[in-house]
N, C-alpha and C positions, 0 to 999 in steps of 0.2 A: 112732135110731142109738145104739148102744152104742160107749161110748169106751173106749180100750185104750191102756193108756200104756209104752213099749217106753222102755227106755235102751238103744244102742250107741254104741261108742267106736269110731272109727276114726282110726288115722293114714295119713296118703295124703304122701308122698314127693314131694319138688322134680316130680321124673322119672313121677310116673302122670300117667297118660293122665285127660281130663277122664270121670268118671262117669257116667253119665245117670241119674235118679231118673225111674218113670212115675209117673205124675198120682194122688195121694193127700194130703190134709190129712196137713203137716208142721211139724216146725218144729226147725232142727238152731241149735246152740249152738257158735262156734270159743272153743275151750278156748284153742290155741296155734297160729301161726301167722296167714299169710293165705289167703283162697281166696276165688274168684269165685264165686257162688249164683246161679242164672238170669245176672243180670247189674250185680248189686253185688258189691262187692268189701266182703268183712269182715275185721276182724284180730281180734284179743285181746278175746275179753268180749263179741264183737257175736253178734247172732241174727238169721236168717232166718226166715221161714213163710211159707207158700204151698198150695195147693192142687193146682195145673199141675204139668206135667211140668216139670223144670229138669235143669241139670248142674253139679256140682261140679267145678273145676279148681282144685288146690292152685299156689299163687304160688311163687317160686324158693325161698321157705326150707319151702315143708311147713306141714304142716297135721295140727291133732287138733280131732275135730268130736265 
């Protein structure tokens, strides 16, 4: 398998709706804020990975991932 290494930035608002990700080797970094990943909650500096499907939902101050 050939590896492929993408950076995106997103910021996601108190007020979006939770995201769905489909099932791919990931692994997202919260810059700022809190948000829920599958089903940990991250703030400042944490990092998820995963493989499975999951969903992003940004916590009441927002979130940059």
């Amino acid at each position: 398998m050939a590896l492929l290494l993408r950076l995106h930035e997103d910021v996601l608002g108190s007020d979006a709706r939770p995201q769905p990700l489909p099932p791919l080797p990931r692994m997202i970094f919260l810059v700022h804020g809190a948000a829920t990943i599958g089903e940990r909650l991250l703030h400042d500096g944490e990092a998820w990975h995963g493989e499975g499907a999951a969903a992003i939902a940004p916590a009441a101050v927002g979130t940059t991932l």
